[in-house]
N, C-alpha and C positions, 0 to 999 in steps of 0.2 A: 564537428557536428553540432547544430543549436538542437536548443532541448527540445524542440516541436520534434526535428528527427529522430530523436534517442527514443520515445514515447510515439510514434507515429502510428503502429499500429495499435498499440493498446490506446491512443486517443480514438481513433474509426471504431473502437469496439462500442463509446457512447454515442446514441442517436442522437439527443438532443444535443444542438447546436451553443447554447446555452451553459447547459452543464459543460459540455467539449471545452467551450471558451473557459469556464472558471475553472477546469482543473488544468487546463494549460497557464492561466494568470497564475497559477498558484505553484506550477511545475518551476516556472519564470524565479521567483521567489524564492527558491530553495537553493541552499547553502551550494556552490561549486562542489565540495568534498564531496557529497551524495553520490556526485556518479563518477565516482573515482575509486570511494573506500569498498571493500568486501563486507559482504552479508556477517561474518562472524570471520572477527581476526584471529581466532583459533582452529575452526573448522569445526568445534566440536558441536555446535546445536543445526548446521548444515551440510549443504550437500557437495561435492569439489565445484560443481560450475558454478557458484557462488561467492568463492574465494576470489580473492585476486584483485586485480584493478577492473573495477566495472561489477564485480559480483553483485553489489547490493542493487543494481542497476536489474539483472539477469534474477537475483533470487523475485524484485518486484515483477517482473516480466513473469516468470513463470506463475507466482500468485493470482496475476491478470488471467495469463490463460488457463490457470484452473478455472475461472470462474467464466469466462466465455464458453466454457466445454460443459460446464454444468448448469448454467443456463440458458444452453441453445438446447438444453435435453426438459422437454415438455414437461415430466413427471415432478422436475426442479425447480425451470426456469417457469413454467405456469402459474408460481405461487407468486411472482412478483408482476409485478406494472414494469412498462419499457422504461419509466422514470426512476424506480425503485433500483432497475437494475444498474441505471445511468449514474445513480448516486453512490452505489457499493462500488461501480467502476472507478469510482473518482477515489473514494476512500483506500481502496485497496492500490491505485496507483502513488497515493500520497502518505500510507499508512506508517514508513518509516524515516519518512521527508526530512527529521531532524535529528534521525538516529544519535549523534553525538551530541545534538544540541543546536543552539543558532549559530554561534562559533564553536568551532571543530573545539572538540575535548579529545582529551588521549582515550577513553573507553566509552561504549554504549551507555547512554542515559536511560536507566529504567523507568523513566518519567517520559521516556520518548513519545507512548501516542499520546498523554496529556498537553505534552511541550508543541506538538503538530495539531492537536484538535485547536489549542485557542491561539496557534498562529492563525491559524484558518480562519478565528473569529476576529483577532488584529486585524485581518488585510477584507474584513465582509465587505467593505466598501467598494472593492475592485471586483470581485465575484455579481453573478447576475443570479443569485440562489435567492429563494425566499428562506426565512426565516426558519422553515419546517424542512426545507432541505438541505439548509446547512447544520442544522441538527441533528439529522439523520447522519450524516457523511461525517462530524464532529462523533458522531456515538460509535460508530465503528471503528472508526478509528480509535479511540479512547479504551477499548472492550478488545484489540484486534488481539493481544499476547493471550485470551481463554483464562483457561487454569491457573497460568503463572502472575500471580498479582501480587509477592510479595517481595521484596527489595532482599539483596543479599545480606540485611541485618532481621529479617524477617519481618519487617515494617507491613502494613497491608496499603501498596500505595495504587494500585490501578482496581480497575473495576470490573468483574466477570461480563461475559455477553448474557445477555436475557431475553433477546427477542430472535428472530428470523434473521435481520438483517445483521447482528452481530457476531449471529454466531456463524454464518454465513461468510461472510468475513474472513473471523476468524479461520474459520475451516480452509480456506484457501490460503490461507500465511500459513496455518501449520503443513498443509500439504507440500507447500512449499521450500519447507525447512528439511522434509524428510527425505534420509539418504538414498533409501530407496528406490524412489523416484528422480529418476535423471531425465534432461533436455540437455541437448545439442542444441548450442552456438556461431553461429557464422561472427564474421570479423567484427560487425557490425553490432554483435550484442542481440542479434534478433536471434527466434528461435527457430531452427530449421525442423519442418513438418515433413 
C-alpha cells in the first residue's frame, strides 16, 4: 500500500488543496518504520488497537478522527477557520512522524514532537505553507504530549500547549492513548464506523 493510501481518509478530512499536498510531501518523508512500529511497545500508556504492527499508524488514525468528530460539532469546530482546522489536521496526522527518531532507535525519543517539528522546518522548501502556517502546525506538534514535558531523568525538555490550537491537539493524542475508548479496525488499518 503507498502512503497516500495508508492516510487517504484522514488526507480528504483537509480542504485546502495546498495544505493536503504538504502533509502528503511530508507523509512521503517519514521514516518506513512509522507505519510498521506500535503506538507503545509496552501497552502501557495505550489502548490494544494500537499495539502491533501498524498500531502507531491506527493510534494516529484514531487522534485524526477524534478531531474530525469535534470539529464537525459547531459548538467546537466554530472557533476555528477551515484553514486553522486544515493545519491541526496536518499536525495531528504527522504528530508522532519520528517517534524513534530519523533512524529507527530501539525506544521512543521524548524529543519526538521537537525532532518532527523542525524536520518539518528542514524540508519548508517542499511544503506550499506560509511561514505563519508552518508555525502553527510546527507548535502543535511540539506542545502535542500536554502535561508530560519532562524526560525520565526529570529534565523539563518539551513545552506545555497555551493556545486553542495546541491544546486542541493535544486533546485529541490524549483521547487517543486512552483505554477506554476503543475503534474497530478492518484489514486495511481503516476504522470501521
Amino acid at each position: 500500500m503507498n502512503r497516500e493510501d495508508i492516510y487517504k481518509t484522514e488526507l480528504n478530512y483537509i480542504k485546502n488543496d495546498y495544505i493536503r499536498y504538504s502533509t502528503l510531501e511530508m507523509i512521503k518523508l517519514l521514516p518506513e518504520y512509522i507505519f510498521h512500529e506500535a503506538a507503545s511497545s509496552t501497552g502501557k500508556y495505550h489502548p490494544k488497537y494500537t499495539l502491533g504492527d501498524g498500531g502507531l499508524v491506527r493510534h494516529t488514525k484514531a487522534a485524526t478522527r477524534f478531531a474530525y468528530e469535534l470539529l464537525n460539532n459547531p459548538l467546537i469546530g466554530g472557533k476555528y477557520t477551515d484553514t486553522e482546522k486544515d493545519l491541526m489536521y496536518m499536525g495531528i496526522i504527522l504528530h508522532d512522524g519520528l517517534k524513534r527518531g530519523l533512524e529507527e532507535e530501539k525506544y521512543t525519543r521524548f524529543d519526538h514532537p521537537i525532532l518532527m517539528a523542525n524536520y518539518i522546518e528542514e524540508n519548508k522548501d517542499k511544503l506550499k505553507l506560509s511561514d505563519e502556517e508552518r508555525e502553527l502546525v510546527c507548535s502543535v506538534i511540539k506542545t502535542h504530549m500536554g502535561p508530560w514535558t519532562t524526560d525520565y531523568n526529570g529534565n523539563e525538555v518539551l513545552e506545555c500547549p497555551k493556545n486553542k490550537y495546541q491544546n486542541f491537539v493535544h486533546m485529541c493524542d490524549f483521547l487517543a492513548s486512552r483505554k477506554a475508548i476503543l475503534f474497530e479496525f478492518d484489514n486495511d488499518n481503516n476504522i470501521i464506523c
